[in-house]
Backbone as ProteinMPNN parsed JSONL, in Angstrom:
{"seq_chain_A": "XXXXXXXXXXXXXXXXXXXXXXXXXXXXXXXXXXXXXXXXXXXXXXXXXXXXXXXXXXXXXXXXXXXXXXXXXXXXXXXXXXXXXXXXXXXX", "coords_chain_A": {"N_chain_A": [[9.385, -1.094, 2.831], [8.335, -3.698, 4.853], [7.329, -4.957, 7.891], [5.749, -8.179, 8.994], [3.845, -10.078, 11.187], [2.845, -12.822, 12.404], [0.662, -13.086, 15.328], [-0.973, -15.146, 15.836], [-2.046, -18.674, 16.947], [-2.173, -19.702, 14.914], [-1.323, -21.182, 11.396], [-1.078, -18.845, 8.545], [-2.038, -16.627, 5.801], [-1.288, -13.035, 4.868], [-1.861, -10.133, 3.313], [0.213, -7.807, 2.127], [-0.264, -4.386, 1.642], [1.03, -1.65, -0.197], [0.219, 1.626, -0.396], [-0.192, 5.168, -2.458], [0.137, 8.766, -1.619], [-0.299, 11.771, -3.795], [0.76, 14.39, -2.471], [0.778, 17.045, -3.476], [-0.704, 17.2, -5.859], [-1.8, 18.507, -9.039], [-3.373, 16.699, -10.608], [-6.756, 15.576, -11.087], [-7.257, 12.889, -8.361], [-7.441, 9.807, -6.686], [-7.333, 9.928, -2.941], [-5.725, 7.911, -2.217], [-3.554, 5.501, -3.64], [-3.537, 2.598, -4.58], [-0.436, 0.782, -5.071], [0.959, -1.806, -5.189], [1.207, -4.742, -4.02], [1.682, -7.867, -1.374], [1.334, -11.136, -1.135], [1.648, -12.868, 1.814], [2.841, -16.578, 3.546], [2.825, -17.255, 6.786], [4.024, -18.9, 9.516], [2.69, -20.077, 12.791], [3.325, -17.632, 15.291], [5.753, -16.485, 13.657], [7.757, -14.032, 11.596], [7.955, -11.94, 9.095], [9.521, -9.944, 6.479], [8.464, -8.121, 3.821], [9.004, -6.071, 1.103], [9.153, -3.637, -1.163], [9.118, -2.624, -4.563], [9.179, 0.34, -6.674], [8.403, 1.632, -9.447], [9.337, 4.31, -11.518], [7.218, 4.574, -13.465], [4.861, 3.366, -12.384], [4.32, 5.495, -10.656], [3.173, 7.164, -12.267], [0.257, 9.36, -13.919], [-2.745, 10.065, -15.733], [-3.196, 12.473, -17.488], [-5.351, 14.635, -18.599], [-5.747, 16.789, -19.976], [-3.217, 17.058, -21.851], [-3.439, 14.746, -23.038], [-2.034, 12.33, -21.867], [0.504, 10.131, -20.155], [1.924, 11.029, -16.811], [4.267, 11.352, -14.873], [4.536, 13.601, -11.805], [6.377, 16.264, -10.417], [7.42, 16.389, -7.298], [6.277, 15.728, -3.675], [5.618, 12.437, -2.298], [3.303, 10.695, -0.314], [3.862, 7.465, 1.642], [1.729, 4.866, 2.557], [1.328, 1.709, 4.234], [-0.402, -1.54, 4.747], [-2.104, -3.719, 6.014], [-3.998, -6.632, 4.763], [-5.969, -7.472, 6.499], [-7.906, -5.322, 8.737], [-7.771, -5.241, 12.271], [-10.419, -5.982, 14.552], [-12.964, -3.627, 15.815], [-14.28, -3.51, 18.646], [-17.859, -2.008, 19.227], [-19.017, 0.436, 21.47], [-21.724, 0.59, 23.041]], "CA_chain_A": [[9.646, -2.285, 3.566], [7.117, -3.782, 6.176], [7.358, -6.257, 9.023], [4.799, -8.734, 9.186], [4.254, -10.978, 12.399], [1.674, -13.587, 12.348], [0.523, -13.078, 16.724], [-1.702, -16.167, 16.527], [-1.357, -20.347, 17.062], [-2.256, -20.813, 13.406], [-0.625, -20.561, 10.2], [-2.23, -18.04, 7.811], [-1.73, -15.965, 5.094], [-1.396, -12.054, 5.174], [-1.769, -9.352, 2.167], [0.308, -5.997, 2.495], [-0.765, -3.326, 0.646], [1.574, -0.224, -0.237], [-0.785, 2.748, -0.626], [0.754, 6.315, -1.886], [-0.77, 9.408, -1.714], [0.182, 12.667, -4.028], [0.021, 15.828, -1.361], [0.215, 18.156, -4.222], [-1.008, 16.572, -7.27], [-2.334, 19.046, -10.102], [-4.139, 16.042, -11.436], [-7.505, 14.658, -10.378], [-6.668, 11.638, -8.081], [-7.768, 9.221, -5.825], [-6.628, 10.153, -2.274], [-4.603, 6.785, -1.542], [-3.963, 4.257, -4.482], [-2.966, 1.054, -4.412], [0.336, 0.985, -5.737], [2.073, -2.921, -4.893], [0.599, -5.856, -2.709], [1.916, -9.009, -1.767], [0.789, -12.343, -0.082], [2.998, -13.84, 2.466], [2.157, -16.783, 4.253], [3.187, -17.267, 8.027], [3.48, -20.079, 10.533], [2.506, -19.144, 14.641], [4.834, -16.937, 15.546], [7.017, -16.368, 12.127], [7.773, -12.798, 11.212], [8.83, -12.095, 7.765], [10.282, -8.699, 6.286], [7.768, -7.257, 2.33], [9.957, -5.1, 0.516], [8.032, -3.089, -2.272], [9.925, -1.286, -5.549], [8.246, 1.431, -7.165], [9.26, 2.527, -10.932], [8.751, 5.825, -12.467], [5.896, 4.669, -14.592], [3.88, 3.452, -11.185], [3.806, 7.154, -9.899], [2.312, 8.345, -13.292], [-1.225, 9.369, -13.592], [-2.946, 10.044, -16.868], [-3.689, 13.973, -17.702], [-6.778, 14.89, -19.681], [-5.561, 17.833, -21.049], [-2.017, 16.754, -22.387], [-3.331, 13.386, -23.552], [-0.607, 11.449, -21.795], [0.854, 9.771, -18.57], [2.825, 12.041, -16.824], [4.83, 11.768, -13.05], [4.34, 14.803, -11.544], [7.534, 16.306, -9.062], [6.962, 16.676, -5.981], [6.25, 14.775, -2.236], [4.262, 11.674, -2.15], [3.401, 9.91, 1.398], [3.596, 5.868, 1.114], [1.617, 3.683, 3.403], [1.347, 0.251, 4.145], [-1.281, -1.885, 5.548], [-2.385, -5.266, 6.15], [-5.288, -6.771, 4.419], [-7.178, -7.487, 7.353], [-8.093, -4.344, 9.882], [-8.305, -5.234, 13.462], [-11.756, -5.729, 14.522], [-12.904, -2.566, 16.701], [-15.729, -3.644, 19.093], [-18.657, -0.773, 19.446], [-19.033, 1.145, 22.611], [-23.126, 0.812, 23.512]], "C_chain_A": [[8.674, -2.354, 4.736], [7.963, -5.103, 7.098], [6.402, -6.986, 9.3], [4.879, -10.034, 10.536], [2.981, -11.739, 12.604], [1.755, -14.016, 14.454], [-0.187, -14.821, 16.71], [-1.161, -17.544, 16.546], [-1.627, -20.808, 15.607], [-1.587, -20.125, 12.777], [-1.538, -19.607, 9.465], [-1.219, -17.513, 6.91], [-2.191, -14.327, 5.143], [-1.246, -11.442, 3.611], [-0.95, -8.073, 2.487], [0.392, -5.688, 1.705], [0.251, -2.234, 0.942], [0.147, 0.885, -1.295], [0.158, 4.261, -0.603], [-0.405, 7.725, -1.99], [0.285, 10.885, -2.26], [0.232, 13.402, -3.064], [-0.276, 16.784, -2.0], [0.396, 17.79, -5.832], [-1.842, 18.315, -7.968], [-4.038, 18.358, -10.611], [-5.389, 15.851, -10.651], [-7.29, 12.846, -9.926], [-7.305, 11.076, -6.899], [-7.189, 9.98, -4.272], [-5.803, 9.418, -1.572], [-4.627, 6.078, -3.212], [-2.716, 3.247, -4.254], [-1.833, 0.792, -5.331], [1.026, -0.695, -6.456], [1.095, -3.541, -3.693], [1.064, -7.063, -2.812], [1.854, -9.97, -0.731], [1.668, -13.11, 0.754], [2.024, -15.03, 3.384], [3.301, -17.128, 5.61], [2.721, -18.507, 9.314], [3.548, -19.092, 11.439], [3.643, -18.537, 14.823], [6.196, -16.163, 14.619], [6.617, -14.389, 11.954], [8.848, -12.63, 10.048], [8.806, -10.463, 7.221], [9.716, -8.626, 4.372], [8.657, -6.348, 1.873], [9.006, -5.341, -0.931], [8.895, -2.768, -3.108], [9.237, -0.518, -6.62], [9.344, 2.079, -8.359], [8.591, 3.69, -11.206], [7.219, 5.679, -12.67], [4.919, 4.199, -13.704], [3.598, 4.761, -10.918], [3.516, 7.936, -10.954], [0.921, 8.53, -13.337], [-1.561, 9.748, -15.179], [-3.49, 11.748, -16.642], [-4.507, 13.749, -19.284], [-6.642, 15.397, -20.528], [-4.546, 18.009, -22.007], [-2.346, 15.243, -22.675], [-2.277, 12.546, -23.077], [-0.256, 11.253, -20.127], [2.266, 10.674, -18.287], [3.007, 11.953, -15.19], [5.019, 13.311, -12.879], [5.737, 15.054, -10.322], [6.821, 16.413, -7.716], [7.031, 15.365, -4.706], [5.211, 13.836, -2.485], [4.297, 10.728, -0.633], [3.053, 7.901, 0.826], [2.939, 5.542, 3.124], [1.243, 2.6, 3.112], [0.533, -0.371, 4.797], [-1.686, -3.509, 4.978], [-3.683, -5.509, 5.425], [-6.071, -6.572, 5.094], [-6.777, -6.225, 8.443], [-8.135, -5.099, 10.924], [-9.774, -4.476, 13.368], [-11.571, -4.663, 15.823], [-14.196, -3.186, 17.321], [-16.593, -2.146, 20.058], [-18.91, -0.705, 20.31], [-20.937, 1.363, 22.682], [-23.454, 1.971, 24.452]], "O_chain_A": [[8.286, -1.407, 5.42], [8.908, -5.852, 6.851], [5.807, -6.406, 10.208], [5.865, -10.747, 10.723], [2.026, -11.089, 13.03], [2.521, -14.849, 14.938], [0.157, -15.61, 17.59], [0.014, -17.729, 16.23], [-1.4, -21.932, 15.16], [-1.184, -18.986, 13.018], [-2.73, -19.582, 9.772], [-0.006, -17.706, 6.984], [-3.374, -14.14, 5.428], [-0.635, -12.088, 2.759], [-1.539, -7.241, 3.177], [0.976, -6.263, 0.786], [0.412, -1.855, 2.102], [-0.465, 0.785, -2.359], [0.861, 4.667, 0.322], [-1.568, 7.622, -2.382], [1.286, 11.219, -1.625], [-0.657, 12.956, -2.339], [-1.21, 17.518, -1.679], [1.279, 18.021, -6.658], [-2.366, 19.102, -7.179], [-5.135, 18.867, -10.842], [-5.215, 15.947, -9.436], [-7.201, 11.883, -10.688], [-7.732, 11.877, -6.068], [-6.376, 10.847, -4.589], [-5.19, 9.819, -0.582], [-5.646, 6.158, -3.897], [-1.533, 3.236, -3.911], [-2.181, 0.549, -6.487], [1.425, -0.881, -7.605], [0.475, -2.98, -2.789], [1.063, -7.616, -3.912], [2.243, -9.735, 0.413], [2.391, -13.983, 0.276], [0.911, -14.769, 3.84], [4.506, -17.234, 5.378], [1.64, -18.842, 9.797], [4.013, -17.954, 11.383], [4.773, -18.924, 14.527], [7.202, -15.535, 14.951], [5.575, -13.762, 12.146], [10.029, -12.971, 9.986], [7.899, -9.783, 7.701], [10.546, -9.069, 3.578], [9.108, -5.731, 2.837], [8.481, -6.296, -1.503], [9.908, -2.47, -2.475], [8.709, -1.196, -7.502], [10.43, 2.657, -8.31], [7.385, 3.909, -11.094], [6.298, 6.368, -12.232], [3.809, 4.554, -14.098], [2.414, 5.089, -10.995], [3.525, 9.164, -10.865], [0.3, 7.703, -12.67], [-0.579, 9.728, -15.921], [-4.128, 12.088, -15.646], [-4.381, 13.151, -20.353], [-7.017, 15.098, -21.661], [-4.672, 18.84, -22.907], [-1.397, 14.475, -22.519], [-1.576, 12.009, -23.934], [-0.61, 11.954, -19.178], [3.221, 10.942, -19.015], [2.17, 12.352, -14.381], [5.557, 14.065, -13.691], [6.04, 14.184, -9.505], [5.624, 16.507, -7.445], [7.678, 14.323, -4.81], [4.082, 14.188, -2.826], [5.29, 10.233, -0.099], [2.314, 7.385, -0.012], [3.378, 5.804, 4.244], [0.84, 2.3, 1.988], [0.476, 0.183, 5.895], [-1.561, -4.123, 3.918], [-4.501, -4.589, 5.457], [-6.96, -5.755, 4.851], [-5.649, -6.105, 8.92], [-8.754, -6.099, 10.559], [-10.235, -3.471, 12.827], [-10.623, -4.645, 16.609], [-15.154, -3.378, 16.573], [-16.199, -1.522, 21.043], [-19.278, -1.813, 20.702], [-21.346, 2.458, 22.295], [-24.611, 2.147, 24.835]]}, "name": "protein", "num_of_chains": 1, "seq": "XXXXXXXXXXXXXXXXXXXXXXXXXXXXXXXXXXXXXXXXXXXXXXXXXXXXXXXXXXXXXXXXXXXXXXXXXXXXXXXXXXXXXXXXXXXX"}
């Protein structure tokens, strides 16, 4: 679940991304993947509440050596993030 809050005077549209990450995968794996994303849009001021649901067969990965998709046990970390980054302005 996220919280999204559109700060500015215009309407817009926002993307959030759920990103998970194995900690102790076996497999060869990305180190974030993109699990779930979804577009909300937002008048000035509006804050609206993303809710993600994640099945089994999302948290499988494909193994090389066992021919086959396979969820692995263990801990996985979820984050969440907005399409757009805040811009950082560079320090001269």
């Amino acid at each position: 679940m996220a919280n999204v809050k559109n700060i500015s005077r215009t309407a817009g549209k926002e993307v959030v991304q759920l990103y998970i990450r194995d900690v102790k995968s076996t497999l060869v794996k990305p180190v974030k993947e993109l699990k779930a994303f979804q577009k909300v849009y937002l008048e000035p001021g509006e804050e609206k509440q993303v809710c993600f649901e994640l099945s089994r067969d999302m948290l499988k990965s494909y193994d090389n050596e066992l021919s086959q998709w396979m969820a692995e046990a263990g801990r996985m970390r979820m984050t969440r993030k907005p399409w757009r980054q805040p811009l950082r302005r560079r320090q001269r």
